[in-house]
N, C-alpha and C positions, 0 to 999 in steps of 0.2 A: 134598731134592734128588732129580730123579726118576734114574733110569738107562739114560733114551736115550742119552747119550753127548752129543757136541758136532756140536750146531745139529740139534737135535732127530732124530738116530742116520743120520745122513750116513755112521758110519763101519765097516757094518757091510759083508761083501764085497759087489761087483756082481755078478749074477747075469748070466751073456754067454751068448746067442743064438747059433748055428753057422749063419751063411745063402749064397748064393752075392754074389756085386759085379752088380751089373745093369748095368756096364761090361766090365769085364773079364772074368766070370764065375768067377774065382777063391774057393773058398772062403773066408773069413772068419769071425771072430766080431765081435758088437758087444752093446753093454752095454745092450741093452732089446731087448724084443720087437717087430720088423717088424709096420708096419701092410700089410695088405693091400694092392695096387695104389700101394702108394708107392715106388721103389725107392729101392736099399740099396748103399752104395758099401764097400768096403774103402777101408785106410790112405791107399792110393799113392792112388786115383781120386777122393777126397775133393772134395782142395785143388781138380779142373778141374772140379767142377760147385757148387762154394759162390759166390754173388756177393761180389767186393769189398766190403772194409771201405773206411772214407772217415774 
C-alpha cells in the first residue's frame, strides 16, 4: 500500500493565498493561487457573483 493517504493525499494542509475581494476590496485568503485577470471574491461576495444551481 503506497502512503499518499486517502484518494490519492487529498489530506495533506491547503496551502492559502492572501489576496484582495475584487468586490469589496477587503483582504482575504483562498486556497490556490489567483489567475491573473480573473477576479477573486472573499466569503461574504462569493454567493452574489456564483450563478444559480437548478
Amino acid at each position: 500500500m503506497d502512503d499518499r493517504g486517502f484518494r490519492g493525499g487529498f489530506n495533506r494542509p491547503r496551502t492559502m493565498t492572501k489576496t484582495v475581494c475584487a468586490d469589496c476590496g477587503k483582504e482575504c485568503e483562498v486556497p490556490f493561487v489567483p489567475t491573473e485577470g480573473r477576479p477573486v471574491y472573499c466569503r461574504e461576495c462569493l454567493p452574489k457573483h456564483r450563478k444559480p444551481r437548478y
